[in-house]
N, C-alpha and C positions, 0 to 999 in steps of 0.2 A: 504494500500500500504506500501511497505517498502522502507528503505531508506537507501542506503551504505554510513556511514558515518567515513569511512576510518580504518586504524587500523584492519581490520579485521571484522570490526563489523558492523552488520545489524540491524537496529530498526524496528518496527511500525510505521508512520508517527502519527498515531491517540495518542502513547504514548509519544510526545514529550510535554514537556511545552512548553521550552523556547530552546533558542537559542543566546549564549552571548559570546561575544568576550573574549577573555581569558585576552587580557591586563584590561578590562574595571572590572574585577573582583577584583584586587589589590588595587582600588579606593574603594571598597563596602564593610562596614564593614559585612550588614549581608552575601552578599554573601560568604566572607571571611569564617565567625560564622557557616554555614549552610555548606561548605566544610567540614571546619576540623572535626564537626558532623560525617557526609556521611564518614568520614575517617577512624573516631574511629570506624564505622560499619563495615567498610571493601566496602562500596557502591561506590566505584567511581571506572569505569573504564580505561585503557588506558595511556599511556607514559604523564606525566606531559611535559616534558622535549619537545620543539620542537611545544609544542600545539598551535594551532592557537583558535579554539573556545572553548567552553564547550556544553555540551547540558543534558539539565537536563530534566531528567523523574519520573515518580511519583516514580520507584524503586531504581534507578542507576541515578549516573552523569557520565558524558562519555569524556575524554579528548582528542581529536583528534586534527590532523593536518590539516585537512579541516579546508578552511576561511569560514567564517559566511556567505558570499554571494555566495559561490557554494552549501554551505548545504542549502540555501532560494531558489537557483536553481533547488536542485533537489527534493525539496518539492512542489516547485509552477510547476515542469513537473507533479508531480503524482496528484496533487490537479486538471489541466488545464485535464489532461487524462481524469479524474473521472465526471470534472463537463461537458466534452464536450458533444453538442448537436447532435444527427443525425438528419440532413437535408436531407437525400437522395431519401425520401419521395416526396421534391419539386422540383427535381432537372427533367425536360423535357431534353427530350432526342431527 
């Protein structure tokens, strides 16, 4: 499934690692060390500026304006879709 996560940009849900709040990142040194990385590669997408989370993938990290609890929203819509069961099998009429 994919997952609009603002910005323009569409992922994989299956290629996400993580999902982290943008302020919670200025705290952490490695996440800090594993940025400026990703930076020198050219790997980070998306407006620093205005960002609410990050979201890191095995290829790309992604800066968007989406909060971390609308991106876990429309993760656990595609994940609740994939795992739902049909009943209509039991369902008497």
């Amino acid at each position: 499934m994919f997952i609009h996560i603002g910005n323009g940009n569409v992922i994989q849900s299956k290629d996400v690692i993580a999902i982290i709040d943008y302020q919670s990142i200025s705290s952490s040194v490695i996440m800090g060390e594993m940025i400026q990385a990703w930076k020198k590669e050219k790997k980070i997408v998306g407006p620093k500026s205005n960002a609410k989370s990050v979201i890191v993938t095995e290829n790309q990290i992604y800066y968007t304006t989406v909060s971390v609890s609308t991106l876990k929203k429309r993760t656990g819509i595609t994940q609740g879709i994939s795992n739902e069961q049909d009943f209509s099998d039991e369902i008497s009429l």
